[in-house]
TORTOR-604923 format. One record per residue: residue number from 1; x, y, z of N, C-alpha, C, CB in turn. Coordinates in Angstrom, 3 decimals, always signed. Each point is the difference from the previous one (the first is absolute). Glycine has a CB too. Layout:
TORTOR-604923
<nuro NUM,<X,Y,Z>,<X,Y,Z>,<X,Y,Z>,<X,Y,Z>> ...
***
This chain:
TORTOR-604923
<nuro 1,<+13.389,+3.521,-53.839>,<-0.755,+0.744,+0.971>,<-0.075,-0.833,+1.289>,<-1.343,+1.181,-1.832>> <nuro 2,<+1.760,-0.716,+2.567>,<-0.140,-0.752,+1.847>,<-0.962,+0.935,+0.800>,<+2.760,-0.897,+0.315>> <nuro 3,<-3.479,-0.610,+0.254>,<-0.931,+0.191,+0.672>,<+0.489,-0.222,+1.368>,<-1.520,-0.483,-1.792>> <nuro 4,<+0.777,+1.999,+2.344>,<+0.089,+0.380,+1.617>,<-0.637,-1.103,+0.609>,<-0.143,+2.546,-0.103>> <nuro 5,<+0.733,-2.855,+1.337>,<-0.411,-0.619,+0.717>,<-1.295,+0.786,+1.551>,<+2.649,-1.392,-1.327>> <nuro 6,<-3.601,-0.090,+1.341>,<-0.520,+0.265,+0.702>,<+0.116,+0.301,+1.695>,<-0.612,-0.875,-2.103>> <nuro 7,<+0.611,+2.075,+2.976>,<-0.281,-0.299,+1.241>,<-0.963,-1.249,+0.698>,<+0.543,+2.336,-0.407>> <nuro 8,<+0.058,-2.623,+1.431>,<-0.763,-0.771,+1.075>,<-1.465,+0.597,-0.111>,<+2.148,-0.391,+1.706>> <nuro 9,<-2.397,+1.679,-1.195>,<-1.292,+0.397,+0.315>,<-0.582,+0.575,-1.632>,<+0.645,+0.676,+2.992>> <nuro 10,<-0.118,-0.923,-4.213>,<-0.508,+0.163,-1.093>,<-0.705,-1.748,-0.251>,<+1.935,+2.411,-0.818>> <nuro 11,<-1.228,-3.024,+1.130>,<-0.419,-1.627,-0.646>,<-1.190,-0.164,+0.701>,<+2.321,-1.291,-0.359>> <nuro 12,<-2.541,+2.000,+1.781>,<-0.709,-0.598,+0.946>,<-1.664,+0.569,+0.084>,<+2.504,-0.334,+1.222>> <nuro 13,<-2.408,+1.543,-2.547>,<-1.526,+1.089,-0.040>,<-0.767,-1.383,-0.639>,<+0.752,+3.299,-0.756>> <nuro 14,<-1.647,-3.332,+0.912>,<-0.995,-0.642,-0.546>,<-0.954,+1.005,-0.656>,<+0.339,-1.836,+1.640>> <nuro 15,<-0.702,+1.404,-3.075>,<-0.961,+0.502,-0.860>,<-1.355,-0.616,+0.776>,<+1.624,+0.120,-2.426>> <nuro 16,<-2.480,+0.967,+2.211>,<-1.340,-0.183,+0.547>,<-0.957,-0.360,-0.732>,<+0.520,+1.326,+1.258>> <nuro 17,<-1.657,-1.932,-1.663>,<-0.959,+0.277,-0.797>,<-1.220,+0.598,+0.650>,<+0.951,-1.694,-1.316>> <nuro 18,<-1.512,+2.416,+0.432>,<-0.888,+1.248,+0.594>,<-1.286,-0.577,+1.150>,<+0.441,+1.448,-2.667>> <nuro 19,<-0.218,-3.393,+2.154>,<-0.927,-0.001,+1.241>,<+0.593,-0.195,+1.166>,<-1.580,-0.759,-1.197>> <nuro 20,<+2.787,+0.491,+1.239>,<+0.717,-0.104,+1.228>,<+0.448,+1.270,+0.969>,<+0.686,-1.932,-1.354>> <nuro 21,<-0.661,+3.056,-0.251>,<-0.105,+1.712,+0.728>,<-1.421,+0.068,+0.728>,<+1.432,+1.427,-2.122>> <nuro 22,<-2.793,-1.354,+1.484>,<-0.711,+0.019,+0.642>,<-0.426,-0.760,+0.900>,<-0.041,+0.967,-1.341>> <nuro 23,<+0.659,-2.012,+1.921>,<-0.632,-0.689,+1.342>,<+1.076,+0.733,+1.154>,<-0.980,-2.786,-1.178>> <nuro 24,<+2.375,+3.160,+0.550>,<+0.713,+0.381,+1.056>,<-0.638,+1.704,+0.823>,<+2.252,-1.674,-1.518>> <nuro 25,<-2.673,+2.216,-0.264>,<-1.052,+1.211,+0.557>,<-1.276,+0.010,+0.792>,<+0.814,+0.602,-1.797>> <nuro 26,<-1.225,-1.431,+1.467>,<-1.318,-0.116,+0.885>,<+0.482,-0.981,+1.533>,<-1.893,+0.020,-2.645>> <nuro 27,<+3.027,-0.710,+3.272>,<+0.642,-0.011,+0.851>,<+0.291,+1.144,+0.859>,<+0.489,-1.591,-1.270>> <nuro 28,<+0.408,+3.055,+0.779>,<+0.454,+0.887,+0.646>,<-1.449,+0.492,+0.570>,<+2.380,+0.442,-1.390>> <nuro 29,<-3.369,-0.154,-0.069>,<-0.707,+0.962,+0.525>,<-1.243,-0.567,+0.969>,<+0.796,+1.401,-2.126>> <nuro 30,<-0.987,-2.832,+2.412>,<-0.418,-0.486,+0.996>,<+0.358,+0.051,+1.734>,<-0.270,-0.984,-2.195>> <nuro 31,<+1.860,+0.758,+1.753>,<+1.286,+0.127,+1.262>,<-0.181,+1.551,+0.465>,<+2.116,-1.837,-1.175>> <nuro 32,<-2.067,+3.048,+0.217>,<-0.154,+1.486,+0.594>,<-1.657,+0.633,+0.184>,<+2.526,+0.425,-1.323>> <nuro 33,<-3.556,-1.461,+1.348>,<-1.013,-0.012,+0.762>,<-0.479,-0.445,+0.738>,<-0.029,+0.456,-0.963>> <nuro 34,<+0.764,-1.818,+1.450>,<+0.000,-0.401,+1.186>,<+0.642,+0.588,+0.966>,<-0.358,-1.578,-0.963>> <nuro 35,<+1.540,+2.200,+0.333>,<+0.813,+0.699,+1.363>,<-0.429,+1.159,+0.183>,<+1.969,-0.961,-0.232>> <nuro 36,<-2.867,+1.580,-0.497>,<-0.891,+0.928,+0.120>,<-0.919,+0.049,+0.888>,<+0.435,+0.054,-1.771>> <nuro 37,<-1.140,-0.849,+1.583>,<-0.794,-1.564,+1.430>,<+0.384,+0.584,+0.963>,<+0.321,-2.553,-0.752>> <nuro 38,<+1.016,+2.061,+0.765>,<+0.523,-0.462,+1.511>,<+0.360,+1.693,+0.547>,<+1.381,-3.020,-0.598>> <nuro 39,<-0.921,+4.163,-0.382>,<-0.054,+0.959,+0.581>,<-1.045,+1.004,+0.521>,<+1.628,-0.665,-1.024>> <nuro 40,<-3.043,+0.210,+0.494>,<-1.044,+0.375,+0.481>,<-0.635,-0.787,+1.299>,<-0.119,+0.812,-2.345>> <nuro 41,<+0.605,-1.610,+2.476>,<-0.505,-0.667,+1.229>,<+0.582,+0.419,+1.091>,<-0.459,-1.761,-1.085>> <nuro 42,<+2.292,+1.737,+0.783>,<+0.468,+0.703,+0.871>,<+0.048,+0.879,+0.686>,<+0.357,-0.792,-0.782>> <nuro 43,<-1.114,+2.124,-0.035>,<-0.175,+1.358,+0.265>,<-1.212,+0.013,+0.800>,<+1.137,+0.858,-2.040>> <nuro 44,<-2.625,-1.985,+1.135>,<-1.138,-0.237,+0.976>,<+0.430,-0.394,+1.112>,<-1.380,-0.509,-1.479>> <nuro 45,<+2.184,-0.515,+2.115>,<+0.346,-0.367,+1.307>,<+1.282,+0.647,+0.882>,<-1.097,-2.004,-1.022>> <nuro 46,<+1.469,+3.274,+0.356>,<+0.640,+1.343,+0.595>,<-1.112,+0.524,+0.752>,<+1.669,+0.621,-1.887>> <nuro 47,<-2.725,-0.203,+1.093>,<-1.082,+0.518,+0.632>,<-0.635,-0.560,+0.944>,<-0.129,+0.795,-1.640>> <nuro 48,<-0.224,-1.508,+1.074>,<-0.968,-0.813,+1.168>,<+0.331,-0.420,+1.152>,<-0.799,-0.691,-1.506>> <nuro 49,<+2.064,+0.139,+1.651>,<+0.500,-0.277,+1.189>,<+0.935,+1.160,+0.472>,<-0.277,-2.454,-0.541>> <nuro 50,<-0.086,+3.643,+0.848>,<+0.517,+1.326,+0.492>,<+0.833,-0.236,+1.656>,<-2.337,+1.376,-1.556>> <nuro 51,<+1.128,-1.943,+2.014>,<+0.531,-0.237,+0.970>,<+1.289,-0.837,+0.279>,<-2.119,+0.513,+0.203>> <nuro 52,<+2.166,-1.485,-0.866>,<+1.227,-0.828,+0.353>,<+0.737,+0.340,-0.730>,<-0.722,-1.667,+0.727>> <nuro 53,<+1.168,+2.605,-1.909>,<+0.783,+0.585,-0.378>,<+0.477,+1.099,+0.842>,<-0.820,-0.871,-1.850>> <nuro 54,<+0.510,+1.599,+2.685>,<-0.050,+1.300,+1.278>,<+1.170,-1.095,+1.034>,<-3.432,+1.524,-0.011>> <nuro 55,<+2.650,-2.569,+0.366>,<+0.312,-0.651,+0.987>,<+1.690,-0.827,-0.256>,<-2.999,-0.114,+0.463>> <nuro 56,<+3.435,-0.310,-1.569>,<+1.020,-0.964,-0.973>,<+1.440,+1.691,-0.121>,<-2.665,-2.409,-2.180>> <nuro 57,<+1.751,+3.346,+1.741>,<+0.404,+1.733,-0.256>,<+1.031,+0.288,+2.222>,<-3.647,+1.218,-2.596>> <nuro 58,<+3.022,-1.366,+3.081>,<+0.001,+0.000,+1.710>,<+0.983,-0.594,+0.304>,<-2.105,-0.062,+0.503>> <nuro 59,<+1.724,-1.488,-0.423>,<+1.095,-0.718,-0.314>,<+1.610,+0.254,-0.438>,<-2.090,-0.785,-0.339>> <nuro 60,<+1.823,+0.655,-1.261>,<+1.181,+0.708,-0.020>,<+0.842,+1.290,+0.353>,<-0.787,-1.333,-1.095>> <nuro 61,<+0.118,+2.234,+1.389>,<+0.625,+1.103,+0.636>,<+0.447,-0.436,+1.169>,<-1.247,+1.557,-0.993>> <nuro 62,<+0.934,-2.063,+1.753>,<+0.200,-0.427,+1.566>,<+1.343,-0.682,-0.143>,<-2.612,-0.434,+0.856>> <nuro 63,<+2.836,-0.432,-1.498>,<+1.114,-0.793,-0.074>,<+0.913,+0.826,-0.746>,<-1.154,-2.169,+0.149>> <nuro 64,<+1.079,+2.718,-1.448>,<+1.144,+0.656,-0.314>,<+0.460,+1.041,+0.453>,<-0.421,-0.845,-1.395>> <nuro 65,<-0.646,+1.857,+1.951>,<+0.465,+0.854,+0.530>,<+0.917,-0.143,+1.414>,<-1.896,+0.804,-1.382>> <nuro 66,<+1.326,-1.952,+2.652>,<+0.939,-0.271,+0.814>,<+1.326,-0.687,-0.794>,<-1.962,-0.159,+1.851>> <nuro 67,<+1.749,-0.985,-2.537>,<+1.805,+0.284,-0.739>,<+0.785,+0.944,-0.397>,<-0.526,-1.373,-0.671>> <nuro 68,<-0.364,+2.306,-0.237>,<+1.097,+0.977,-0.495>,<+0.462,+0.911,+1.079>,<-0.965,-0.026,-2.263>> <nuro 69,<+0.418,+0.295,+3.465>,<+0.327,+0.807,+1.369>,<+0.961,-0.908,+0.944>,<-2.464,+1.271,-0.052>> <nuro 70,<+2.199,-2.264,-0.052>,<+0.916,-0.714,+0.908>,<+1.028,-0.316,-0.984>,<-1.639,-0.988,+1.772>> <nuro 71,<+2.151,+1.446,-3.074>,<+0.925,-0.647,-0.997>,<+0.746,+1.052,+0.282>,<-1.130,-1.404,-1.849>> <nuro 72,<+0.035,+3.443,+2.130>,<+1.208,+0.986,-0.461>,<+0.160,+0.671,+1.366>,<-0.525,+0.532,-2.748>> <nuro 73,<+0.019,-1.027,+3.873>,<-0.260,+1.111,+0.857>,<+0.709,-1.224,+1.580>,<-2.875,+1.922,-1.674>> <nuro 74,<+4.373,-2.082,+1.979>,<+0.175,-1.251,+0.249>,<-0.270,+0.884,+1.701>,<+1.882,-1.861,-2.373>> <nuro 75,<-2.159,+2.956,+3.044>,<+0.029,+0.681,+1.233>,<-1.193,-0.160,+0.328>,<+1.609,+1.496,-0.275>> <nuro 76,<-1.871,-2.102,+2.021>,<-1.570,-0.621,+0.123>,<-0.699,+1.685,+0.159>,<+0.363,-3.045,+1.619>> <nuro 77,<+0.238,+4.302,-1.030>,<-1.615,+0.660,+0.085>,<-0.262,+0.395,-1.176>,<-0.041,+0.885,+2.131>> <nuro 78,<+1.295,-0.642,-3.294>,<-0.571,+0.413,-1.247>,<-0.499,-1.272,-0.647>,<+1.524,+2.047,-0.254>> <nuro 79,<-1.619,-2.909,+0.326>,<-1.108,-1.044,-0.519>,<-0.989,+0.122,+0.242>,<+1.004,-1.236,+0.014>> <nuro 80,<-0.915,+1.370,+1.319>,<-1.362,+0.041,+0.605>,<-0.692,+1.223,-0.806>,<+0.742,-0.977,+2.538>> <nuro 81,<-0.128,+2.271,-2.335>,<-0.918,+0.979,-0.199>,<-0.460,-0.021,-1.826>,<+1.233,+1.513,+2.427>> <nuro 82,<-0.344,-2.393,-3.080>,<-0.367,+0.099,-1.542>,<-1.248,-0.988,-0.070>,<+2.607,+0.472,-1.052>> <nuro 83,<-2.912,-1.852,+2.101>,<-0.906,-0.305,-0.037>,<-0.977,+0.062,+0.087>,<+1.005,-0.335,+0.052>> <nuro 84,<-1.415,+1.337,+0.501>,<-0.835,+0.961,+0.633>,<-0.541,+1.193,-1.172>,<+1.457,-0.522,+2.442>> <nuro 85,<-0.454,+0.524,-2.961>,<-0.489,+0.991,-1.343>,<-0.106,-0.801,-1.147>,<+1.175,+2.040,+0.714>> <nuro 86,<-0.650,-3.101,-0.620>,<-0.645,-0.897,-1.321>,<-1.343,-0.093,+0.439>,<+2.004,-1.566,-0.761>> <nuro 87,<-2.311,+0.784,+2.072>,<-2.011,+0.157,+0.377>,<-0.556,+1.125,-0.528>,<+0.009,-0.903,+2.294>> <nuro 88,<+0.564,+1.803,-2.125>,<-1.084,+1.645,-0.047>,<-0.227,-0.300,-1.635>,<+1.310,+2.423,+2.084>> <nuro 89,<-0.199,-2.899,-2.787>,<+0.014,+0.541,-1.416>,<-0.775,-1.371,-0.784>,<+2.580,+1.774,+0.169>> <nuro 90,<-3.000,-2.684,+0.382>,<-0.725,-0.771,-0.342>,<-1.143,+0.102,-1.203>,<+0.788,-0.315,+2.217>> <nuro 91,<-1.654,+1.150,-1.892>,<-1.368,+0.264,-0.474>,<+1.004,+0.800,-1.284>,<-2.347,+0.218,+2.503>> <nuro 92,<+2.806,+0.280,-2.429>,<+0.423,+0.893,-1.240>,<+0.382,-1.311,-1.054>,<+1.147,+2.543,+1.441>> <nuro 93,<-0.128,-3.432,-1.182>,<+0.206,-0.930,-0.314>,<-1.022,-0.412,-0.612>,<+1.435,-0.154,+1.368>> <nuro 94,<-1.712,-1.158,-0.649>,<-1.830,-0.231,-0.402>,<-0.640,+0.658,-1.144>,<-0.362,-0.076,+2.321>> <nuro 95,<-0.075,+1.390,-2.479>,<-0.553,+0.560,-0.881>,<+0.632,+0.187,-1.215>,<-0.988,+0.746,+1.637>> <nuro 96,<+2.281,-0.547,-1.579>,<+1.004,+0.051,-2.045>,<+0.379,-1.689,-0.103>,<+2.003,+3.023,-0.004>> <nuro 97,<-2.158,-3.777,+1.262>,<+0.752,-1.257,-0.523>,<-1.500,-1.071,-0.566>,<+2.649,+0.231,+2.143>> <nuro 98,<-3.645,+0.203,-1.641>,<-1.281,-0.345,-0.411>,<-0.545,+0.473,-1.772>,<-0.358,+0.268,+2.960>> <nuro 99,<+0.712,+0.924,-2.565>,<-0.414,+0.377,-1.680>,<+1.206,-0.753,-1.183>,<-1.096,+2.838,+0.951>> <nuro 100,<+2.398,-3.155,-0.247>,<+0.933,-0.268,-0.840>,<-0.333,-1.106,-0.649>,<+1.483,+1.037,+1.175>> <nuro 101,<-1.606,-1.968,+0.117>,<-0.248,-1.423,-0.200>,<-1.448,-0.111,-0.936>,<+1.328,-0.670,+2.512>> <nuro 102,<-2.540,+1.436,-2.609>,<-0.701,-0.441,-0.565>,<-0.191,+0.872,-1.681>,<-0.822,-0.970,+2.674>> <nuro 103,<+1.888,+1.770,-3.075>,<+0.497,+0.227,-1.119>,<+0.868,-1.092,-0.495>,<-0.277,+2.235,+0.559>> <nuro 104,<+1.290,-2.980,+0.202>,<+1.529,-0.470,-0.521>,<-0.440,-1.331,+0.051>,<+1.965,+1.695,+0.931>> <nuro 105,<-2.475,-2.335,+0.172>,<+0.386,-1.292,-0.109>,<-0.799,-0.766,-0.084>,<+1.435,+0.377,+0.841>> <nuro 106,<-2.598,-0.557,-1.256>,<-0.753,-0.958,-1.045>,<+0.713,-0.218,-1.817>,<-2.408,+1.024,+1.713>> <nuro 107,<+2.824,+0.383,-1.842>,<+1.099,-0.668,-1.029>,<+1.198,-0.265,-0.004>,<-1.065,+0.744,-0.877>> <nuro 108,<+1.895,-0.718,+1.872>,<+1.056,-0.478,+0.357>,<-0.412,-1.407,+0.465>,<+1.070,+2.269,+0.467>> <nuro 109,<-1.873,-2.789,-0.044>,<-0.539,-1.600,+0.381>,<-0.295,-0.444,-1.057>,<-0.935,+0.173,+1.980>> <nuro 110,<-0.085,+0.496,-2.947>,<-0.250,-0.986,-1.101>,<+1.058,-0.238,-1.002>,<-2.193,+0.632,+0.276>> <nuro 111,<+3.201,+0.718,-0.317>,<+0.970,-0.578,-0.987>,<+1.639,-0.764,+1.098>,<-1.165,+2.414,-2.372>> <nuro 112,<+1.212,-2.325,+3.226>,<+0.224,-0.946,+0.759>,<-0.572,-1.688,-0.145>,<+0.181,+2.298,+1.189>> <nuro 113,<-0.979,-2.321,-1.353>,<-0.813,-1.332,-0.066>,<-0.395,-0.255,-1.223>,<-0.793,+0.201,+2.033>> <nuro 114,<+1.168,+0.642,-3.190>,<+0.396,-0.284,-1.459>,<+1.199,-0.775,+0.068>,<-0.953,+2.067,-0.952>> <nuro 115,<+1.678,-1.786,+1.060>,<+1.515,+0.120,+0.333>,<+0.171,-1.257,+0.727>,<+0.302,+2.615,+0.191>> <nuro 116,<-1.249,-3.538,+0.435>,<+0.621,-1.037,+0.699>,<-0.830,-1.347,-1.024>,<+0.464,+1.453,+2.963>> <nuro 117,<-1.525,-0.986,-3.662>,<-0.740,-1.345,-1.233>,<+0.555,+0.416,-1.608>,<-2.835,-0.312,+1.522>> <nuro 118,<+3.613,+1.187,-1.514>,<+1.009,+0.381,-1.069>,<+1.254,-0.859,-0.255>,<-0.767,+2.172,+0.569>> <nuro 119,<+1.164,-2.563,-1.987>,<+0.667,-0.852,-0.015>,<+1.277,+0.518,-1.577>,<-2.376,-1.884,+1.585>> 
***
């Protein structure tokens, strides 16, 4: 009778003993309440700081929107005049990119910032 040989990543499992399962369990479930933590804080300081989220929201429109017009629109009065309608359309902006941001990206940051003490 011949015996199969072992894989690399077969030799390499390590047997656990159940207290070594349970410290690794009570690890995770420490790690997915802290980042729990961190996603409630995030969302508290979505809120709270409204304003400088509005203002960061401004910001970026201003800048991307003059790039993407000066990227597709290379004729100065039609630049001009698309710039002019990016201003008007501002506030519309503002209002879906405000609600977006404070649905999307407190968890896109916290698991972002999982993602960088993850190993």
């Amino acid at each position: 009778m011949t015996r199969a040989k072992l894989t690399p990543a077969e030799k390499s499992v390590k047997i656990l003993t159940p207290a070594e399962k349970e410290r690794i369990e009570q690890d995770e479930r420490m790690e997915q309440e802290r980042m729990h933590d961190v996603l409630l804080m995030l969302q508290h300081l979505v809120e709270r700081e409204d304003a400088t989220v509005k203002i960061i929201l401004d910001c970026l429109y201003d800048v991307g929107s003059v790039n993407l017009i000066n990227d597709k629109f290379r004729s100065p009065s039609l630049n001009g005049i698309m710039k002019s309608i990016a201003k008007m359309s501002k506030p519309v902006f503002r209002m879906v990119a405000l609600r977006w941001f404070k649905k999307n990206c407190p968890q896109l940051i916290a698991d972002w910032l999982h993602s960088k003490v993850s190993f």
